[in-house]
C-alpha distance (Angstrom), angle and dihedral (degrees) to the residues before:
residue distance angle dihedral
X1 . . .
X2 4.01 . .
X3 4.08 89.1 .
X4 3.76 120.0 101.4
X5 3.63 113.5 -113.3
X6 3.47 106.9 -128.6
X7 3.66 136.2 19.4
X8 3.83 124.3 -133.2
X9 3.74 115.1 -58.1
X10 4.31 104.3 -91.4
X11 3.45 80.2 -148.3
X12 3.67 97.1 60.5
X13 3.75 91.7 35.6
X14 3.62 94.4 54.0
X15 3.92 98.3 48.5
X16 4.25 81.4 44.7
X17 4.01 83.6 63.8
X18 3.95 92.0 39.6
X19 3.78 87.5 61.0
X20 3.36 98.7 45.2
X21 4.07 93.4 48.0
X22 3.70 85.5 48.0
X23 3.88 98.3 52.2
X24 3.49 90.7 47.7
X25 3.28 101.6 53.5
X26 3.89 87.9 46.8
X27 3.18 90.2 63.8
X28 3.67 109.4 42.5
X29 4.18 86.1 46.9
X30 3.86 76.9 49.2
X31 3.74 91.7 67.9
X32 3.24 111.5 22.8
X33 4.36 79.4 60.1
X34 3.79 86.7 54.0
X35 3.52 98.5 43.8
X36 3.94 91.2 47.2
X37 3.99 85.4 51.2
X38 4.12 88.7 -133.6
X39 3.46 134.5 -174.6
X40 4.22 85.4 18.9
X41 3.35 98.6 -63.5
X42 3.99 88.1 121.5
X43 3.55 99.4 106.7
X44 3.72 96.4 66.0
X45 3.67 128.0 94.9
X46 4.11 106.5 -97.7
X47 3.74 97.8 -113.6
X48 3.82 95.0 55.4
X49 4.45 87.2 48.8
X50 3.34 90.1 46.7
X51 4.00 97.5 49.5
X52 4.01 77.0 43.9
X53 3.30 99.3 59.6
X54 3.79 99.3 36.2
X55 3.54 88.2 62.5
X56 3.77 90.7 46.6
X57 3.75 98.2 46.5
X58 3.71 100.8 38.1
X59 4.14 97.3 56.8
X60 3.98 85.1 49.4
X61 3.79 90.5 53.7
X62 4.02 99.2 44.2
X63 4.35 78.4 44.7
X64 3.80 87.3 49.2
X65 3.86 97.2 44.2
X66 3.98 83.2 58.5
X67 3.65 104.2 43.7
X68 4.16 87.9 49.6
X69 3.29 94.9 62.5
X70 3.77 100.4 46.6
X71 3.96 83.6 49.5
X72 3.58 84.9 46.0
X73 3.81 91.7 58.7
X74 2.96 114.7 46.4
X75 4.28 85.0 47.1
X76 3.95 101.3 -162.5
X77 3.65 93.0 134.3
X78 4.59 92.7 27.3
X79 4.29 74.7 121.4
X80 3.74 106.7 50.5
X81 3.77 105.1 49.9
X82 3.78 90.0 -178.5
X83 3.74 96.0 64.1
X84 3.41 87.8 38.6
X85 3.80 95.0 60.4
X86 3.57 89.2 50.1
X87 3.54 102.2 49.7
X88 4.12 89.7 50.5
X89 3.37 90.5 40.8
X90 4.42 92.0 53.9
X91 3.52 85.5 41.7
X92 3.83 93.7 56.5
X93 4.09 92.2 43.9
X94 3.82 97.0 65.0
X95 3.87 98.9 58.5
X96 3.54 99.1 24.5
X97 4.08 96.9 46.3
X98 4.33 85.2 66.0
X99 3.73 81.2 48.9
X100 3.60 99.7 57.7
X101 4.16 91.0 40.0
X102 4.12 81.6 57.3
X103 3.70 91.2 53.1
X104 4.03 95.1 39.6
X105 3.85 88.4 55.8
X106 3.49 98.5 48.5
X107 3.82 98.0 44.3
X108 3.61 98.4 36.6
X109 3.79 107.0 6.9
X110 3.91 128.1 -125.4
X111 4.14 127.3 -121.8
X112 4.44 84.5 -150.7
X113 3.17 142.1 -11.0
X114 3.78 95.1 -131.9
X115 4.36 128.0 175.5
X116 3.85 75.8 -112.6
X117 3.59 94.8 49.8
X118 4.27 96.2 51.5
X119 3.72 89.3 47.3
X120 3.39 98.5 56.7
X121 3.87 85.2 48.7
X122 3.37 96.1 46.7
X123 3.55 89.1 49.7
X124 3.76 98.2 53.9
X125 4.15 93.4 37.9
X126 3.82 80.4 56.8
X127 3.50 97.8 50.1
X128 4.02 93.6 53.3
X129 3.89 92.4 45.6
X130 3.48 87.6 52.7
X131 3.81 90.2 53.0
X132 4.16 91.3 39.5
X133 3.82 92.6 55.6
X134 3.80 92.9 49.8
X135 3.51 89.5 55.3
X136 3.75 96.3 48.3
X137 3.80 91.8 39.7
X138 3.59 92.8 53.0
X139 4.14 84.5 37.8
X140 3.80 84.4 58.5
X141 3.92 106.4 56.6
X142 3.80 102.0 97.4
X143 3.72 112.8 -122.8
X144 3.46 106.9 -74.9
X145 3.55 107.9 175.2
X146 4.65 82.2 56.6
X147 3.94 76.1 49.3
X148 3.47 98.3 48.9
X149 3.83 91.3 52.3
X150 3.74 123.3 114.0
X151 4.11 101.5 -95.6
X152 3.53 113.5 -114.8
X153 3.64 111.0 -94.6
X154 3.51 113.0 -77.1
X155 3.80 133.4 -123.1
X156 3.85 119.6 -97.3
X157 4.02 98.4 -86.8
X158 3.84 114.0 -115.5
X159 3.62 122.5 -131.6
X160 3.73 114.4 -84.0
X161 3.67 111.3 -87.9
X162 3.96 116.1 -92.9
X163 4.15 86.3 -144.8
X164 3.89 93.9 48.8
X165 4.09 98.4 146.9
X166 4.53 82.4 -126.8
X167 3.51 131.6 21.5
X168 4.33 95.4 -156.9
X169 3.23 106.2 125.0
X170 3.89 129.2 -118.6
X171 3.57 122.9 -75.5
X172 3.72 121.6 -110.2
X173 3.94 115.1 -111.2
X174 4.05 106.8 -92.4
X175 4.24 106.5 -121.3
X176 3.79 93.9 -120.4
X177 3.64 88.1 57.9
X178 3.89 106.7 30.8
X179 4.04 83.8 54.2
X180 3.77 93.4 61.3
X181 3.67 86.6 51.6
X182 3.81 137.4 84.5
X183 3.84 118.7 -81.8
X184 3.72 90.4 -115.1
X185 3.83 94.7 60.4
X186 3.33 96.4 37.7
X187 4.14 89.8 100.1
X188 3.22 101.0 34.6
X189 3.68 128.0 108.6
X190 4.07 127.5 -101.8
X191 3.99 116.9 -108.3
X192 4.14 101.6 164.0
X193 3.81 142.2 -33.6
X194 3.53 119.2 -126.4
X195 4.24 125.4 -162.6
X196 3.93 111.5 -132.5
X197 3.75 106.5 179.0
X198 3.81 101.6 -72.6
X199 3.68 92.0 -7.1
X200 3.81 143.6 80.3
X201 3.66 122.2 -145.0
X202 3.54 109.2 -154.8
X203 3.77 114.6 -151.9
X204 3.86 118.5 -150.3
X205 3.83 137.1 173.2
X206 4.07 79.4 -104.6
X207 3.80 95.5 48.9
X208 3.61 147.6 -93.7
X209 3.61 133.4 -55.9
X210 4.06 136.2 161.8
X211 3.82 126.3 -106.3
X212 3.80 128.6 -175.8
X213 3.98 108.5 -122.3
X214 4.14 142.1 87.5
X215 3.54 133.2 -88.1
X216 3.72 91.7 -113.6
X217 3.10 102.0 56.4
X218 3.85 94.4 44.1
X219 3.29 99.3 53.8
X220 3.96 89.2 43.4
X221 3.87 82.6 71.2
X222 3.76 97.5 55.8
X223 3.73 119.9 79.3
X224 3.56 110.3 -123.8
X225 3.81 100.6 -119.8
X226 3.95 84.9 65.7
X227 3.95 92.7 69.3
X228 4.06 148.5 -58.6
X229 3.38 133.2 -92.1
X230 3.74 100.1 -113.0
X231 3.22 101.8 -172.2
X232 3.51 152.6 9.8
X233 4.19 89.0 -98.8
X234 3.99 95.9 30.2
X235 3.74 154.3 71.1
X236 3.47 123.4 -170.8
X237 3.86 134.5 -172.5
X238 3.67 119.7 -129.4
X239 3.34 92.2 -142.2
X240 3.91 100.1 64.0
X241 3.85 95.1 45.3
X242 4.14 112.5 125.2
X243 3.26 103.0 164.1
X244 4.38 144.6 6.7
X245 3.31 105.4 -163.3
X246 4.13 122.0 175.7
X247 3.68 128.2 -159.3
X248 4.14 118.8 174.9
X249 3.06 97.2 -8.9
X250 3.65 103.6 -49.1
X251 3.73 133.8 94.8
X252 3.90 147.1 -150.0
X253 3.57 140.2 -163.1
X254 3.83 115.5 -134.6
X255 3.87 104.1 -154.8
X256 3.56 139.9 -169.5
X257 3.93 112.1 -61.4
X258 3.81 91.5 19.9
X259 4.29 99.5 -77.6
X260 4.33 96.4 157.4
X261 4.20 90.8 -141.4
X262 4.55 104.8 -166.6
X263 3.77 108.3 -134.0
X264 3.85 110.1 -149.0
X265 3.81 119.1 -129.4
X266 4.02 89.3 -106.4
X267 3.46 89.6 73.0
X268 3.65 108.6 31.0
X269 4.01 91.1 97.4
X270 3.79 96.5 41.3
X271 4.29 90.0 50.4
X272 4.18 83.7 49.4
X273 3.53 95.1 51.6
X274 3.73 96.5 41.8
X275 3.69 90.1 48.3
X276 3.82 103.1 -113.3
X277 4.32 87.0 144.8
């Protein structure tokens, strides 16, 4: 085969469009803080408030970008995004508040650094993150109503392929998850599951939508003759597996319909000896 093996790692793509969202919206809260003169810093010309609050802002998002994903991981709150937001956003306030008192002395200078003084900083940095990681929580839900529209009509399906690497067939949707779905993939059968931020997408032989819920607890649902958890970011089902193909090292599912699925190197072996490819 002429095709590339893998695709790009979704895990590196998504945190790629994490840091982008998150500089942006640095820098637009960047000016629209300098233009509103806040916190006092009014009286300054706008070039030197905007340089302030760039280099306020932009620390706090690079911080924010960090403490996301560690929240992210270990997922105790992936189903209350409110406590979620406030938990990143108190975890940001403690390093970056001393950060922003740095950058307010040297751009406008400070009489003392009093316990008075770094409260009411830390109060105010915590008040912006708190606003910040709305935004780029609410910046982060895929588009659900362009989800939630009818897919286009689909190609006549072709035959099953006579070389598919396993001829089980496709799991049936479990009810916890098929509920959270549309009504038109409610019946049909599971191909992979895919993380997206806080999301899953589920894949089906009917197509694709987004649910709310972990990784864990999806796959918890499936028995585990229906498929592996390939990687950290995906499920796949056995029974929709055409090809495994490796290249340097790494490795890729080719599944029904043409979804590229990465394996991780943990499970290489175990896929070879259970005859994934």
């Amino acid at each position: 085969m002429n095709q590339p093996a893998f695709h790009a790692s979704p895990n590196a793509s998504r945190l790629r469009r994490r840091a982008v969202r998150g500089v942006v919206i640095g820098l637009a809260a960047a000016f629209l803080l300098a233009y509103l003169g806040a916190l006092g810093t009014g009286p300054a010309p706008f070039s030197h408030r905007l340089a302030y609050w760039a280099a306020v802002i932009l620390p706090g998002s690079l911080i924010g970008m960090a403490v996301q994903e560690m929240v992210g991981a270990w997922g105790r709150l992936s189903g209350t995004r409110a406590g979620e937001i406030v938990l990143v956003a108190l975890l940001i306030s403690f390093p970056h508040s001393f950060m922003v008192i740095v950058a307010s002395a040297l751009f406008f200078g400070l009489a003392a650094i009093t316990p008075v003084v770094v409260f009411e900083f830390w109060l105010a940095v915590l008040v912006i993150a708190l606003v910040l990681t709305a935004i780029n929580h609410l910046a982060a839900v895929p588009d659900l109503a362009s989800a939630a529209m009818p897919a286009p009509a689909p190609e006549p399906e072709a035959a099953p392929a006579p070389h598919s690497a396993d001829t089980s067939p496709l799991p049936a949707l479990p009810e916890l998850i098929a509920e959270k779905l549309p009504v038109r993939l409610r019946q049909a059968r599971l191909v992979a599951i895919e993380a997206e931020d806080h999301y899953l997408r589920i894949h089906t032989d009917a197509g694709s939508d987004l649910v709310l819920m972990r990784m864990t607890d999806a796959c918890a649902l499936l028995p585990e003759t229906a498929g592996a958890r390939v990687h950290r970011s995906w499920w796949a089902a056995r029974g929709a597996v055409e090809t495994l193909a490796r290249r340097e090292g790494k490795a890729a599912l080719t599944l029904q319909g043409g979804l590229t699925v990465p394996v991780s190197r943990a499970m290489q072996a175990s896929l070879r000896e259970q005859g994934w490819g």
